[in-house]
C-alpha positions as CSV (number, residue, x, y, z in Angstrom):
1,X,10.2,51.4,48.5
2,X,12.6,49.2,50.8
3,X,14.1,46.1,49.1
4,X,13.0,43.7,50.9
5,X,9.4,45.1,50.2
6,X,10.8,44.7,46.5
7,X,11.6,41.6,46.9
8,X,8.1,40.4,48.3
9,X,6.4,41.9,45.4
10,X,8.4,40.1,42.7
11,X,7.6,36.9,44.7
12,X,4.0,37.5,45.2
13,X,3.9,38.0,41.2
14,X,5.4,35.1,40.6
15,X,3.4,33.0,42.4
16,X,0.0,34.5,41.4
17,X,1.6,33.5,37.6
18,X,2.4,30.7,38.8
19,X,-1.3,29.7,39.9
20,X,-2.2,31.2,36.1
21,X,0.1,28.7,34.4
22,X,-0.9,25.6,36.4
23,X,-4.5,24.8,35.7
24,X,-3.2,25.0,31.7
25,X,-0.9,23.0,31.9
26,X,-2.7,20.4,34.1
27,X,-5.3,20.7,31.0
28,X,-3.0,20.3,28.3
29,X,-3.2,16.7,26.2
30,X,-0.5,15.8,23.9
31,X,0.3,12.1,22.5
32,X,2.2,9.8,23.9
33,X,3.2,7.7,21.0
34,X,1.9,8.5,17.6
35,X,2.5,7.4,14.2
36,X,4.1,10.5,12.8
37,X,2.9,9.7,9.0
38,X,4.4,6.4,9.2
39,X,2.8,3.5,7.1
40,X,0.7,0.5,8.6
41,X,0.1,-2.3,6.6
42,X,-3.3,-4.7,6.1
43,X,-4.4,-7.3,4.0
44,X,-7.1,-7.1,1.7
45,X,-10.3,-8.7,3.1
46,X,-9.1,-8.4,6.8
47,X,-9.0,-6.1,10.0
48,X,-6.9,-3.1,11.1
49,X,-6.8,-1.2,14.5
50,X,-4.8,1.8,14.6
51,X,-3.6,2.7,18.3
52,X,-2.4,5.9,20.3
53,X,-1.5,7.0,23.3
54,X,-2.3,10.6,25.3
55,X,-1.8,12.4,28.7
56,X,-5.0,13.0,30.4
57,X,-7.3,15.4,30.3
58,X,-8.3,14.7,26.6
59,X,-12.1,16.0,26.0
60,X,-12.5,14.5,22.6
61,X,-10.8,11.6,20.0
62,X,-11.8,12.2,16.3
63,X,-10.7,9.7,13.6
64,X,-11.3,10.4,10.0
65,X,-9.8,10.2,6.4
66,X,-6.9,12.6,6.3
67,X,-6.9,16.0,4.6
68,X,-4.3,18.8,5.0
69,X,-3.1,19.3,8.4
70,X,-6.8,17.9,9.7
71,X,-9.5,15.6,9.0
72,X,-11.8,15.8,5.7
73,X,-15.2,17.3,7.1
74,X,-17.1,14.6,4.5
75,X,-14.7,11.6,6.1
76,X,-15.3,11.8,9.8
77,X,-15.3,7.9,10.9
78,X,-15.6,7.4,14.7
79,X,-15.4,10.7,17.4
80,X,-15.4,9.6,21.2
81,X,-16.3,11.8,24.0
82,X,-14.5,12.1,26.9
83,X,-16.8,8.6,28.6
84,X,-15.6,6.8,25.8
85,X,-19.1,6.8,23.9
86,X,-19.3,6.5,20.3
87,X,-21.1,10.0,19.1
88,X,-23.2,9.6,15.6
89,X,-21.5,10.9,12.6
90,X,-22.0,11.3,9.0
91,X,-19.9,8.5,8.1
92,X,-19.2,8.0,4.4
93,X,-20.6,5.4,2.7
94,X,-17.9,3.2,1.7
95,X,-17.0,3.0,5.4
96,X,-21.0,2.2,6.7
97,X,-20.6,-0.9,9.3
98,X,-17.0,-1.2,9.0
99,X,-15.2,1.1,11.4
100,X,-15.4,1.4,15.1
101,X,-13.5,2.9,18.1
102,X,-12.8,2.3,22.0
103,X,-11.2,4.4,24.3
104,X,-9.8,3.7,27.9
105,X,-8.4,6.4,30.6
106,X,-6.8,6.5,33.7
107,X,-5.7,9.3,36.1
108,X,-2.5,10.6,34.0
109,X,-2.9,8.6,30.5
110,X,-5.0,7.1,27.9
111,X,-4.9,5.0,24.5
112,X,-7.8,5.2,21.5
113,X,-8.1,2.0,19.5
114,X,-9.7,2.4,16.3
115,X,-10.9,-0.6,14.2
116,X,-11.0,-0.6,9.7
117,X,-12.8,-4.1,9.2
118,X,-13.0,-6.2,5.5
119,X,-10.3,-3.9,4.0
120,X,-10.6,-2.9,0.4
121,X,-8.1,-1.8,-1.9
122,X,-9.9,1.6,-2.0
123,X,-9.1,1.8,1.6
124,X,-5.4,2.6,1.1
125,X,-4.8,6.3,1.8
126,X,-3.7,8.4,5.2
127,X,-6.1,8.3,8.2
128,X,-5.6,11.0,11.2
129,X,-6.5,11.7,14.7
130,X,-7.4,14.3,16.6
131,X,-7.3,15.0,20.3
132,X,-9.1,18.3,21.8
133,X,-7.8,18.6,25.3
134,X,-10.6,19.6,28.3
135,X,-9.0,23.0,28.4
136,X,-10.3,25.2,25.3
137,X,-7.3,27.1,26.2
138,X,-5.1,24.4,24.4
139,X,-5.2,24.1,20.7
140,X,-6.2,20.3,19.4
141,X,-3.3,17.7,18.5
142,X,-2.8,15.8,15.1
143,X,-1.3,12.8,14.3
144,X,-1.6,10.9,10.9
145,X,-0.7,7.3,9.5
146,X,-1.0,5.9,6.0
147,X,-3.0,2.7,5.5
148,X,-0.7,0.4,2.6
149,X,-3.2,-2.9,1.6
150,X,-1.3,-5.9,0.4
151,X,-3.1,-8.4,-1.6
152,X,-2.6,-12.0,-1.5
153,X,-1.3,-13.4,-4.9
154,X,-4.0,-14.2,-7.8
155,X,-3.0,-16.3,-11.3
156,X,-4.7,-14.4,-13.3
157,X,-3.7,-16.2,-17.0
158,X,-2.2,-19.6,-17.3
159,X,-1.9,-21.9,-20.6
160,X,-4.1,-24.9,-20.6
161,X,-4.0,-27.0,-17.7
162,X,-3.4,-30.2,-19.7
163,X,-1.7,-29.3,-22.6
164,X,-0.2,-31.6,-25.5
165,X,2.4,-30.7,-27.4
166,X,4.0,-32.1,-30.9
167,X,8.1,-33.2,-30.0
168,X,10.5,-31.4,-31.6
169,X,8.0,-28.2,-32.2
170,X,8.9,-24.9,-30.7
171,X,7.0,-23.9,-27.3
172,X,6.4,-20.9,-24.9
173,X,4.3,-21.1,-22.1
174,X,3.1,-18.1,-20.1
175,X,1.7,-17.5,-16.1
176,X,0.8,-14.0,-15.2
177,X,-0.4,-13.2,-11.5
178,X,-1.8,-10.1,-10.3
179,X,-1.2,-8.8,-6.3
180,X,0.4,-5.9,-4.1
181,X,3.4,-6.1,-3.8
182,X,3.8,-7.2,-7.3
183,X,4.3,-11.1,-6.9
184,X,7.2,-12.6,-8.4
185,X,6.4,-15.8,-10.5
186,X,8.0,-18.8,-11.4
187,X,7.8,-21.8,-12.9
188,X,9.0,-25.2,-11.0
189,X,9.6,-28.7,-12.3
190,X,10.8,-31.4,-10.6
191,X,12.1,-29.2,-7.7
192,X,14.0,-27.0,-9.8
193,X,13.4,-23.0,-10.9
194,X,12.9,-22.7,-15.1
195,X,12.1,-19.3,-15.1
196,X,10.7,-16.4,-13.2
197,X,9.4,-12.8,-12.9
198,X,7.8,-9.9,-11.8
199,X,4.1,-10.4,-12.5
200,X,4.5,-12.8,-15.5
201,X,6.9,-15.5,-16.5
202,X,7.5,-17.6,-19.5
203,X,8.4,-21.3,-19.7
204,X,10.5,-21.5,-23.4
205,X,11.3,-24.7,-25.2
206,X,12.6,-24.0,-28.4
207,X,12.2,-27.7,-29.6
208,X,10.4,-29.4,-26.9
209,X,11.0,-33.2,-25.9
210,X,10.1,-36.4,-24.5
211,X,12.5,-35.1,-21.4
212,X,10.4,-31.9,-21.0
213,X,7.0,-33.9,-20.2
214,X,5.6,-34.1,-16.5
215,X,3.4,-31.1,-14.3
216,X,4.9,-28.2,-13.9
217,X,4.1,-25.5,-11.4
218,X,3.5,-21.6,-11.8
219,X,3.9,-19.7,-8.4
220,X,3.0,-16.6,-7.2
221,X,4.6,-15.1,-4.2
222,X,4.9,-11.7,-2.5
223,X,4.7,-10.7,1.3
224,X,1.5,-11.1,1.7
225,X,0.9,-14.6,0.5
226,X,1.7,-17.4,-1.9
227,X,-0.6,-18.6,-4.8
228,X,0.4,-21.8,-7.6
229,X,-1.1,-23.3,-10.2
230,X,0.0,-27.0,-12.0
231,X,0.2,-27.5,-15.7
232,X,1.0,-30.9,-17.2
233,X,2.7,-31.0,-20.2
234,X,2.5,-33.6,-22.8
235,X,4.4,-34.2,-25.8
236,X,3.7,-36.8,-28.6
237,X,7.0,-38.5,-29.9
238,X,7.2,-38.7,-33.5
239,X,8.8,-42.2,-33.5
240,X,4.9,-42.7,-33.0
241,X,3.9,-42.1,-36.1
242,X,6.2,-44.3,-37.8
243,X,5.4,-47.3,-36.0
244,X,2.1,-47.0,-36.8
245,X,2.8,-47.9,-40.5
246,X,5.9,-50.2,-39.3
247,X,3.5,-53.1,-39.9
248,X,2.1,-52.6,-43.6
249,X,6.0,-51.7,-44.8
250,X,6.9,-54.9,-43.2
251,X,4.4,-56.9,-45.4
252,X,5.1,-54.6,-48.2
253,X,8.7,-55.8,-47.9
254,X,8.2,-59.6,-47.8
255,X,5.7,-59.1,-50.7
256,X,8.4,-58.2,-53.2
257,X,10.7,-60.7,-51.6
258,X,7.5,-63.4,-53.2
């Protein structure tokens, strides 16, 4: 066999594998931009869309409740076909009315939008999608993200509101807030910090005045929100007391003097 006959064979070869490699790779879908196990964070009572990107030629988006390298089979939440249709799935319960999922393509890219409405502390976990490309050829991609809820500050125990107080007795005041992150807490009076804490903090007066009267304010802060409470303090002098019976030892007095 002559070489250049050689050397027409070897390109005829390649260019039939060529043709073989092609149509796969034109069917291949991979992400674009993906969360990679990161952390995405929502607040307790509201809304939270989780986004990604893809190359074309994606048949199918599922998003579900994470397990292993996959989605749980029991927590399947929104699957779109390739139209961008919503197909019926066994959602779980807990989830019923509150997800949903969009899905919009163009000639070389795409994006999925997928909505988690009224968020619940129960909802904090890892969610993952899953992309089957048109070819059957190609194996599906995963990506997954983990859902962290924050909840707003709540002051959960506070002394009385109006509190009186005897002067000169000893007296410890507490405020205790619940809340994710853990809030820090403090009391404020007149514009300046008392005290403060992580979850609970405790106003101390070992022998409370006249000078420690007036409202004082408990509040709860963390990053997702601020929460406070007022508690007026008031404390009874003793001198009271005493000039309550000033008038009788007065009269006592000038009755001897007789």
């Amino acid at each position: 066999m002559s070489l250049a006959r050689l050397v027409m064979t070897s390109t005829q070869c390649g260019i039939c594998l060529a043709l073989l490699i092609i149509p796969h790779a034109v069917g291949q879908a991979q992400f674009t931009s993906s969360y990679q196990g990161g952390t995405v964070t929502g607040l307790v009572g509201s809304s939270v869309t989780f986004t990604w990107t893809f190359s074309s030629q994606v048949l199918s988006i599922l998003w579900g409740l994470k397990k292993d390298h996959g989605i749980d089979d029991n927590g399947k939440l929104v699957l779109l076909d390739r139209n961008g249709s919503s197909l019926s799935l066994p959602v779980p319960r807990s989830y019923i009315g509150r997800v949903s999922g969009r899905r919009h393509d163009d000639a070389s890219s795409g994006q999925a939008n997928f909505t988690l409405s009224s968020i619940t502390k129960h909802d904090e976990r890892f969610y993952a999608c899953m992309i089957a490309p048109v070819n059957v050829l190609y194996p599906s991609y995963y990506d997954s993200v983990y859902l962290l809820v924050e909840e707003v500050p709540l002051i959960t125990h506070l002394t009385a509101v109006n509190t009186s107080y005897n002067e000169g007795n000893p007296v410890n005041i507490t405020c205790k807030a619940t809340g994710t992150p853990d809030p820090d807490v403090r009391w404020i009076h007149k514009g300046q910090l008392k005290s403060s804490g992580s979850k609970t903090a405790h106003l101390t007066f070992n022998t409370i005045s006249k000078a420690d009267l007036g409202i004082y304010t408990c509040r709860a802060n963390n990053s997702a929100g601020r929460t406070e409470k007022e508690l007026n303090i008031v404390v009874n002098c003793e001198c009271s007391k005493h000039l309550l019976f000033l008038p009788y030892a007065k009269a006592e007095i000038l009755a001897r003097r007789m």
